[in-house]
C-alpha positions, 0 to 999 in steps of 0.5 A: 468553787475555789474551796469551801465557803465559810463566813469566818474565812471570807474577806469582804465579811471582814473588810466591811466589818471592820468598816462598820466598826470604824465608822461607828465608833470613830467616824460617826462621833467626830464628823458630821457629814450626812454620807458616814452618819447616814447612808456608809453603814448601809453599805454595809449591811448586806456585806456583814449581815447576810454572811452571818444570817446565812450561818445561822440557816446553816447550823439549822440545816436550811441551806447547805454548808460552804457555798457563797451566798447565791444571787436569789438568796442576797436579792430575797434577803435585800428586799425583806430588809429593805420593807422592814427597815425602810416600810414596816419599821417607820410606819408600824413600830415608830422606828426608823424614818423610810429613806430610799436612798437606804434601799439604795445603800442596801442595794448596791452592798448587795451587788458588790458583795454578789460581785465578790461572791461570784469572783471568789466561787469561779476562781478569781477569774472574770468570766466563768460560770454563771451567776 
């Protein structure tokens, strides 16, 4: 592990934030292409929510302190937030319409994300320890 992991200190925590921030407030009300409106901010979400949930399992002594987020624990967290956001949501609370292009989304955050995580935590070297 190249230094200690910290959600405040993790660049791809910020950069897709930022994004996030920039798409929902400035892109989303002048353009009205289906990508930014729909599917951008599902990028997204792996990138700045896990890093944030996985803070919070800290501080309640769940997992241990900086170690970037494991494979299992971003896959886990992808699939449950894929069946309540794209399953449960839209059929048992009304909220939400089920698209599989949003698992899609979720999915491919999670692997860029996973991807960094990794390339962080060997160094920033390809190769190196398995994920």
């Amino acid at each position: 592990m190249n230094g200690r992991w910290v959600v405040w200190r993790d660049l791809i925590f910020w950069v897709a934030l930022g994004l996030y921030a920039g798409n929902r407030w400035l892109v989303k009300p002048r353009v009205d292409a289906v990508f930014f409106q729909s599917y951008f901010n599902d990028l997204l979400f792996v990138p700045v929510v896990l890093p944030l949930v996985l803070q919070i399992h800290v501080w309640l002594g769940w997992r241990p302190a900086g170690v970037e987020p494991r494979v299992g624990e971003t896959a886990f967290h992808c699939v449950v937030w894929s069946w309540v956001c794209e399953w449960a949501g839209p059929r048992w609370l009304n909220m939400g319409t089920a698209d599989g292009l949003d698992v899609a989304c979720y999915v491919a955050g999670a692997v860029v994300s996973q991807g960094w995580w990794h390339w962080r935590r060997v160094g920033g070297r390809l190769g190196g320890a398995p994920i």
